[in-house]
LOTOR-860411 format. One record per atom (N, C-alpha, C, O): atom name; x, y, z. Coordinates in Angstrom, 1 decimal. Layout:
BEGIN
REC  CA  X  Y  Z;
...
***
This chain:
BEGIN
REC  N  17.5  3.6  -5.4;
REC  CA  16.1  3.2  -5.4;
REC  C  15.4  4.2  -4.4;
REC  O  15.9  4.4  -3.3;
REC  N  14.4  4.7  -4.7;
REC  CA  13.4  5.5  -4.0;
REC  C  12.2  5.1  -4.4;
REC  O  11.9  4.8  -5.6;
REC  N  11.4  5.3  -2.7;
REC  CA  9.5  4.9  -2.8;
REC  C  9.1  6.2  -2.5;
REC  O  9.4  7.1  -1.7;
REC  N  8.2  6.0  -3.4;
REC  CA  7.2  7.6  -3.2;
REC  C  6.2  7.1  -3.2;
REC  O  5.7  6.0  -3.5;
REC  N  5.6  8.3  -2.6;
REC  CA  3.8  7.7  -2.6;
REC  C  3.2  9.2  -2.9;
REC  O  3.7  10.3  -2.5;
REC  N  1.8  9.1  -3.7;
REC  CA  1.3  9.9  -4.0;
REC  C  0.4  10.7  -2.8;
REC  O  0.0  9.9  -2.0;
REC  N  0.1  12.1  -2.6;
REC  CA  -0.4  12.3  -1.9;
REC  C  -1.7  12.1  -0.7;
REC  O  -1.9  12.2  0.5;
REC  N  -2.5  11.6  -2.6;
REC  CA  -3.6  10.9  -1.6;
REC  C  -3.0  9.2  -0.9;
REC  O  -3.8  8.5  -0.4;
REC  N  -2.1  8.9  -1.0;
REC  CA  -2.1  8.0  -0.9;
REC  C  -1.2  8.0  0.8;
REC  O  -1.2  7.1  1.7;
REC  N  -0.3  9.3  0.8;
REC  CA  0.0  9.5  2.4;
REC  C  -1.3  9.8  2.9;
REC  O  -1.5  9.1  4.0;
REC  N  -2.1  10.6  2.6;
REC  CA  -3.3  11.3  3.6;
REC  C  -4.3  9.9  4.0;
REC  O  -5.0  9.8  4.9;
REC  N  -4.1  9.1  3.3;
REC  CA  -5.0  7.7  3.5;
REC  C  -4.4  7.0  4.4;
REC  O  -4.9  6.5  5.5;
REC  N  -2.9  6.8  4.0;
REC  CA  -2.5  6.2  5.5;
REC  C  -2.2  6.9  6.7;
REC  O  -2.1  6.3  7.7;
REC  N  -2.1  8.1  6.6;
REC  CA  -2.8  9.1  8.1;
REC  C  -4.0  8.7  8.5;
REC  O  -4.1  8.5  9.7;
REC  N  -4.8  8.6  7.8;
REC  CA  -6.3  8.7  8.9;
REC  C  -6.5  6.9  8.8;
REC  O  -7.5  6.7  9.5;
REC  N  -5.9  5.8  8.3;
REC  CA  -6.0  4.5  8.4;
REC  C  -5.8  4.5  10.0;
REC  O  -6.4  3.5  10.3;
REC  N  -5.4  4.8  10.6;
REC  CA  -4.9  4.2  12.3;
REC  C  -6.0  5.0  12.8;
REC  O  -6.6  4.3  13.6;
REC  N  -6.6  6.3  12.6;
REC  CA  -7.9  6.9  13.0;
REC  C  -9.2  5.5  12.8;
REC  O  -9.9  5.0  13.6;
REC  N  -9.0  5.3  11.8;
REC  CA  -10.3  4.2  11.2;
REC  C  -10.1  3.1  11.9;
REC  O  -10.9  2.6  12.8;
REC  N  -9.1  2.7  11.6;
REC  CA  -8.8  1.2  12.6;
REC  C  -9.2  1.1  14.1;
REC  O  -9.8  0.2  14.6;
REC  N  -8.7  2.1  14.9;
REC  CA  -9.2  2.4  16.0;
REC  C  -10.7  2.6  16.2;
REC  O  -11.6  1.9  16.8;
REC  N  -10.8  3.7  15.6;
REC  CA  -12.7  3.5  15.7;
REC  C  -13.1  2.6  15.3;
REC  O  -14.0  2.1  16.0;
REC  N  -12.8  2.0  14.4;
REC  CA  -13.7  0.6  14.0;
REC  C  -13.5  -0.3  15.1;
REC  O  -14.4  -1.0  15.2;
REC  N  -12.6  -0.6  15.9;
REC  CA  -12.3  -1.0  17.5;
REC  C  -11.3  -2.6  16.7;
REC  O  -11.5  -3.8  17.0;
REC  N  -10.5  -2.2  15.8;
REC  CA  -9.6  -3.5  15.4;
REC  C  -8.2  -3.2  16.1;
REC  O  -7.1  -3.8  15.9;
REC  N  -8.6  -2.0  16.9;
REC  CA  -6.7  -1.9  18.1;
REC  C  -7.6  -1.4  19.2;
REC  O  -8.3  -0.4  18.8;
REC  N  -7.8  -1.6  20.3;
REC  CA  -7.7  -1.0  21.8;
REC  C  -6.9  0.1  22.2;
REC  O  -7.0  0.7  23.3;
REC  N  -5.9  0.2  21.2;
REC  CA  -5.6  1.9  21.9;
REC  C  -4.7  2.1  20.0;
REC  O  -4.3  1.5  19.0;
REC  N  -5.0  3.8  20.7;
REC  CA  -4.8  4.0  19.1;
REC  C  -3.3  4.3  18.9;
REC  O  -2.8  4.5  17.8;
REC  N  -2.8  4.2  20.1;
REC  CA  -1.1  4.2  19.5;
REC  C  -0.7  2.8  19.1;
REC  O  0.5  2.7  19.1;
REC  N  -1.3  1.6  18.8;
REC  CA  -1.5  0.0  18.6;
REC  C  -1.8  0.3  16.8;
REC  O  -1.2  -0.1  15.8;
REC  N  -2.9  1.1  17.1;
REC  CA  -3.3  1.6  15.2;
REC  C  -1.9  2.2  14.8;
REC  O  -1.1  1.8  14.0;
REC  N  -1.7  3.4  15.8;
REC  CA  -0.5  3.8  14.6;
REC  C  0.4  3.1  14.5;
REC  O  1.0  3.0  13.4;
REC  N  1.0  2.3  15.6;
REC  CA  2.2  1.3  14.9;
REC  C  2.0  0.9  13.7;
REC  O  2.7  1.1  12.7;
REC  N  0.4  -0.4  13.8;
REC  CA  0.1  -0.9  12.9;
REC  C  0.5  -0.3  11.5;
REC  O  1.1  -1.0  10.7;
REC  N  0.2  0.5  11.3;
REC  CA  0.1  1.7  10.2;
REC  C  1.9  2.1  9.9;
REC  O  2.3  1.5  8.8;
REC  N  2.7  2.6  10.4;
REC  CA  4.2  3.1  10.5;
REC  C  4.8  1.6  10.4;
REC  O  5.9  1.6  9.9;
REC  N  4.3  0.3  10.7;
REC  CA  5.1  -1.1  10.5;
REC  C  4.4  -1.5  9.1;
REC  O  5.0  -2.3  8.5;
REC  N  3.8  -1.2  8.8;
REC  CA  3.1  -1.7  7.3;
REC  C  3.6  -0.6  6.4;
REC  O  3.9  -1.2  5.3;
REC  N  3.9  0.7  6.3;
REC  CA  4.5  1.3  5.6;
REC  C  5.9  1.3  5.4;
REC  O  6.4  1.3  4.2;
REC  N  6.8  1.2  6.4;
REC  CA  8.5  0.6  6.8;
REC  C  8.1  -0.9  6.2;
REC  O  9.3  -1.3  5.9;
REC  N  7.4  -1.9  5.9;
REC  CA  7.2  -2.7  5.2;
REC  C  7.6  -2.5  3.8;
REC  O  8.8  -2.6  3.6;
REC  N  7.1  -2.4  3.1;
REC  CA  6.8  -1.4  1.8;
REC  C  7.9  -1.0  1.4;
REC  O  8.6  -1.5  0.5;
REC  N  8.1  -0.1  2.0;
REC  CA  9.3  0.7  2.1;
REC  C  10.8  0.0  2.2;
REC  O  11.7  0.5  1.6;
REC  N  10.9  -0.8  2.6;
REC  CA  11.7  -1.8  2.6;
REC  C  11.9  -3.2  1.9;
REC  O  12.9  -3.7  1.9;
REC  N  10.4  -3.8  1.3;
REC  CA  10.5  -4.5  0.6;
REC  C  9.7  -4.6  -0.8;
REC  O  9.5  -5.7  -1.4;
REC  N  9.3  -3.7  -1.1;
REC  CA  8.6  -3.1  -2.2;
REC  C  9.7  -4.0  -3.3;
REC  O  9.8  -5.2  -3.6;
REC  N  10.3  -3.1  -3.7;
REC  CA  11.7  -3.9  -4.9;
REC  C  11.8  -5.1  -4.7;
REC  O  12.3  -5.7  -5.7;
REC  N  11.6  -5.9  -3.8;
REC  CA  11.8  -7.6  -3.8;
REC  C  10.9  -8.3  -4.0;
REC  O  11.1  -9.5  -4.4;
REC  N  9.3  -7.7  -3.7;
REC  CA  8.4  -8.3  -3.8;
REC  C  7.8  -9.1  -5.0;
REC  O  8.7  -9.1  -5.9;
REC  N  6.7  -9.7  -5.4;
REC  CA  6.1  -10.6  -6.9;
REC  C  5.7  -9.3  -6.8;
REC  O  5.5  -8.6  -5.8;
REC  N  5.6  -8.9  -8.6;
REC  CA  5.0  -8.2  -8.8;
REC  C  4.0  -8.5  -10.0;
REC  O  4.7  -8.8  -11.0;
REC  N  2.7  -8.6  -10.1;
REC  CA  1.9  -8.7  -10.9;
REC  C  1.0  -7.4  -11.3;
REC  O  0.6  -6.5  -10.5;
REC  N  0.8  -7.6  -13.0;
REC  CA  0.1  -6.5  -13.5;
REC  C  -1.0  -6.0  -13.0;
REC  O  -1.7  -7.0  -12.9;
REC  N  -1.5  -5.0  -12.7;
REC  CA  -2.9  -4.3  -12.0;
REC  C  -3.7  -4.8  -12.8;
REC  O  -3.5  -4.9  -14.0;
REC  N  -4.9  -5.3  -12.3;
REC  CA  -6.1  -5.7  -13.4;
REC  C  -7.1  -4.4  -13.6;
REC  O  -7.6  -3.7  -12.7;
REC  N  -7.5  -4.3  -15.3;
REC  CA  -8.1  -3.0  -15.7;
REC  C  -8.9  -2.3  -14.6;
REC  O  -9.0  -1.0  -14.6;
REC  N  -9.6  -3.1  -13.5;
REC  CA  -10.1  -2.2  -12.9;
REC  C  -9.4  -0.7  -12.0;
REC  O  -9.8  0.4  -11.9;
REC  N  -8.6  -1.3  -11.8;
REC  CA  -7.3  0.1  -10.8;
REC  C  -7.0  0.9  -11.9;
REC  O  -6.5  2.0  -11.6;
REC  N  -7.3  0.7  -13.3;
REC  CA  -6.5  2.0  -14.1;
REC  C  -7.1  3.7  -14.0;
REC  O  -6.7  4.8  -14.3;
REC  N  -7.9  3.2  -13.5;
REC  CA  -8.7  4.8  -12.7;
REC  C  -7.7  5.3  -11.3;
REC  O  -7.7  6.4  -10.9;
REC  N  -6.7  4.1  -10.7;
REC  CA  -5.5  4.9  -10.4;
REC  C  -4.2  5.6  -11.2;
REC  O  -3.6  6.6  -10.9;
REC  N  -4.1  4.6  -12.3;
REC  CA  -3.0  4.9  -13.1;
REC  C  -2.8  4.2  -14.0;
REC  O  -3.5  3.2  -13.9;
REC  N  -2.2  4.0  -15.0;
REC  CA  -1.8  3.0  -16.1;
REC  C  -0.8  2.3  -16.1;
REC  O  0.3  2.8  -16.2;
REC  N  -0.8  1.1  -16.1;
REC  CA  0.2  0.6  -16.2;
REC  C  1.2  0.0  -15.1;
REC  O  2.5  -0.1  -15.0;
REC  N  0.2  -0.3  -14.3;
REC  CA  0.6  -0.3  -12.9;
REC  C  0.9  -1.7  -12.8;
REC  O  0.5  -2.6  -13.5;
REC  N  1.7  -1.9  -11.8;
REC  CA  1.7  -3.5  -11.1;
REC  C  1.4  -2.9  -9.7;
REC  O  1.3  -1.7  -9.4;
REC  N  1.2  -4.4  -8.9;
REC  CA  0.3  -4.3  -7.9;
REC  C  1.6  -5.9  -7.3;
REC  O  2.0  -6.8  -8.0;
REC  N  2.0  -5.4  -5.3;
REC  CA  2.7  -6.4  -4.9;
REC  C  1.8  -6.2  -3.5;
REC  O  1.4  -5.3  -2.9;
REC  N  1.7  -7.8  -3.4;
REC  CA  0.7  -7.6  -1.6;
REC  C  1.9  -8.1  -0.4;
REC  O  2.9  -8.8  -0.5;
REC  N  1.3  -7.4  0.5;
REC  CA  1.9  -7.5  2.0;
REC  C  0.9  -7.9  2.9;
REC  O  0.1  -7.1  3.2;
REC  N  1.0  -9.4  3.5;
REC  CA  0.4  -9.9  4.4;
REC  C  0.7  -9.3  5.6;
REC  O  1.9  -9.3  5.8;
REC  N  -0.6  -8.4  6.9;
REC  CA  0.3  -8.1  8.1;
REC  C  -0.5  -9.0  9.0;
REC  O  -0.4  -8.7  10.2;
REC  N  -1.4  -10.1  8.8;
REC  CA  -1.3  -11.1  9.8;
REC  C  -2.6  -11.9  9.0;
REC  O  -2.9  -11.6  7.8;
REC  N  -3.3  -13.0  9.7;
REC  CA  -3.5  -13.8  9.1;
REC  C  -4.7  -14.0  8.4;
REC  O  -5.0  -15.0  7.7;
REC  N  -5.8  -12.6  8.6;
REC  CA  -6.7  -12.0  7.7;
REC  C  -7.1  -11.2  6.7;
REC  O  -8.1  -11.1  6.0;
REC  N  -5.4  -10.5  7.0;
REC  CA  -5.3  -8.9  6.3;
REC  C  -4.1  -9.1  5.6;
REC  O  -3.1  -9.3  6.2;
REC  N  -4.3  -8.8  4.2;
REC  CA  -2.9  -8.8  3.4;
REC  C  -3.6  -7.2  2.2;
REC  O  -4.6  -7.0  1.6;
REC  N  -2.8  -6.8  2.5;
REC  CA  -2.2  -5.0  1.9;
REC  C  -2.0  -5.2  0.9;
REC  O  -1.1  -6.1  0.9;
REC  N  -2.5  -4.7  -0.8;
REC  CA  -1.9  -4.5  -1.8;
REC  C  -1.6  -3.0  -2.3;
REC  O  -2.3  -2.1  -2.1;
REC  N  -0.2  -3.0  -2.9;
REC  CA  0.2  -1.7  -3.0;
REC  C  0.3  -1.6  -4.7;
REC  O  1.1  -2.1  -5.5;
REC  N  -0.5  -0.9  -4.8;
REC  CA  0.0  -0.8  -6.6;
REC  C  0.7  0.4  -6.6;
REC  O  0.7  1.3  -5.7;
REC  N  1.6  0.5  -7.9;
REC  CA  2.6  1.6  -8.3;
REC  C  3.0  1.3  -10.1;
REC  O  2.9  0.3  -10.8;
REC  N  3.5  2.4  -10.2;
REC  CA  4.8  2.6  -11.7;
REC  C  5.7  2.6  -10.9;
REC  O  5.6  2.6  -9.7;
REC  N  7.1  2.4  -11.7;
REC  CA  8.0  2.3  -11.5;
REC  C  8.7  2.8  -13.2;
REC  O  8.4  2.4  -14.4;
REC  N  9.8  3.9  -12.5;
REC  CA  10.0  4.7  -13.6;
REC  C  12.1  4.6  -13.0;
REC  O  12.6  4.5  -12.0;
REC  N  12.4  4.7  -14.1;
REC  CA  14.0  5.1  -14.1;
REC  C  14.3  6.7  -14.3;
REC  O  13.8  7.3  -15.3;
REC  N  15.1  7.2  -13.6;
REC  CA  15.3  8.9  -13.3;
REC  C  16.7  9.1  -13.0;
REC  O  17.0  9.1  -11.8;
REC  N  17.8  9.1  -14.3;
REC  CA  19.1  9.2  -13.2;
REC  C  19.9  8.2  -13.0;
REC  O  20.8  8.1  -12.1;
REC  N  19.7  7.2  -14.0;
REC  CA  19.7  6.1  -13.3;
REC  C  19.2  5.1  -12.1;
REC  O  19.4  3.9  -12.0;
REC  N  18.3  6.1  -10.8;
REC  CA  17.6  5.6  -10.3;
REC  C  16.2  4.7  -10.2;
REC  O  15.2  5.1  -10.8;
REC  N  16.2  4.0  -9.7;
REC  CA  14.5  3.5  -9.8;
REC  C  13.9  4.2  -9.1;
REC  O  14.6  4.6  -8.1;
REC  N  12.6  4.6  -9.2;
REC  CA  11.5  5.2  -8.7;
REC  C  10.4  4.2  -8.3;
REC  O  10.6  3.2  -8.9;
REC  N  9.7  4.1  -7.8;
REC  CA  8.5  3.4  -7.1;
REC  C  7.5  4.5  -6.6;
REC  O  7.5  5.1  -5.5;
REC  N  6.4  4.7  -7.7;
REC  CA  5.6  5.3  -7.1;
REC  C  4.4  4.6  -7.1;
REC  O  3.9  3.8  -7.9;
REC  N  3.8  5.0  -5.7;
REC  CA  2.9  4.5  -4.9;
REC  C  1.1  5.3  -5.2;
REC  O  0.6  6.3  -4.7;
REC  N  0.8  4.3  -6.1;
REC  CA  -0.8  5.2  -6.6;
REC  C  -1.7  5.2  -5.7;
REC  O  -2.4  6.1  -5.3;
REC  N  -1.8  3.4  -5.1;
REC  CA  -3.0  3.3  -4.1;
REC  C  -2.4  2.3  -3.5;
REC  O  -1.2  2.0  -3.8;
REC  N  -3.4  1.8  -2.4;
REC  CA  -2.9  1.1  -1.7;
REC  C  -4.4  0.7  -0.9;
REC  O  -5.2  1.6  -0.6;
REC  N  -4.7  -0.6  -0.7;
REC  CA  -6.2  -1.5  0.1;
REC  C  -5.7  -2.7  0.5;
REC  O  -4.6  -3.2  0.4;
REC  N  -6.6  -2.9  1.0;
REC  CA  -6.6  -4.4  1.7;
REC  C  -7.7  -5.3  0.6;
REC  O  -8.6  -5.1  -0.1;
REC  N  -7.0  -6.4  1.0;
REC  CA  -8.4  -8.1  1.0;
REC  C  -9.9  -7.4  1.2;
REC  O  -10.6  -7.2  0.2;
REC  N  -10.2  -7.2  2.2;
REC  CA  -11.4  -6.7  3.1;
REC  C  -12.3  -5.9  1.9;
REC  O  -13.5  -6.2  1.7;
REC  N  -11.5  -5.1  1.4;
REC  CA  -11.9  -3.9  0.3;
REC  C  -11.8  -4.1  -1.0;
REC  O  -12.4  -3.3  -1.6;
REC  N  -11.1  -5.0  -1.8;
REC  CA  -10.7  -5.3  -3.4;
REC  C  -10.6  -6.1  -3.9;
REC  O  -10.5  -6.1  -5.1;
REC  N  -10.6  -7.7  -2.7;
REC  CA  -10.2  -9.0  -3.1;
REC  C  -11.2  -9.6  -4.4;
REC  O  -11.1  -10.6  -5.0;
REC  N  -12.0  -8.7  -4.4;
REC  CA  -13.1  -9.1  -5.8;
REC  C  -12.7  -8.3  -7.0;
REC  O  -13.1  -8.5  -8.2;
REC  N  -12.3  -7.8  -6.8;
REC  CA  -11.5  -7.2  -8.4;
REC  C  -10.0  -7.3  -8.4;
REC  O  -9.2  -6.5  -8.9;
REC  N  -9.6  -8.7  -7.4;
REC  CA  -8.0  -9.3  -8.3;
REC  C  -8.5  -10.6  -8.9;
REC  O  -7.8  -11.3  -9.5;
***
């Protein structure tokens, strides 16, 4: 099993601990980047076990065919990660199209 994530979708979680911080939701920005490196080691580790439900038509401007699994990281904010998932090798693949919060999409699930 391997998780991948699409480009834009690392460069987004790079500057997410920049944002979090300026928006003042961590007091020090090494608090953001944990935040950030514990939410992706999330993912990354429980991506394959998670519910997974189909992406609703609006995300297909990420991709086709996607499911979508969320990750609660405390009691406001829960992370959805949509992806494919493809076999290569016998491998599973998990690729990572997008990735938002509640805050930002909870009206188009």
């Amino acid at each position: 099993m391997k998780i991948v994530a699409l480009p834009e979708v690392r460069t987004y979680l790079r500057e997410l601990s920049y944002i979090l911080y300026e928006k003042e939701y961590f007091g020090f920005e090494d608090r953001a980047q944990k935040y950030v490196e514990d939410l992706f080691s999330d993912i990354r580790m429980n991506l394959p076990i998670k519910l997974k439900k189909p992406a609703p038509p609006y995300f297909e401007k990420y991709g086709r065919n996607m499911q979508y699994a969320s990750f609660r990281k405390n009691k406001g904010t829960q992370w959805y990660v949509f992806f494919n998932t493809y076999r290569q090798d016998g491998e599973i693949i998990y690729l990572i199209r997008y990735i938002s919060n509640n805050h930002a999409i909870a009206q188009f699930l």
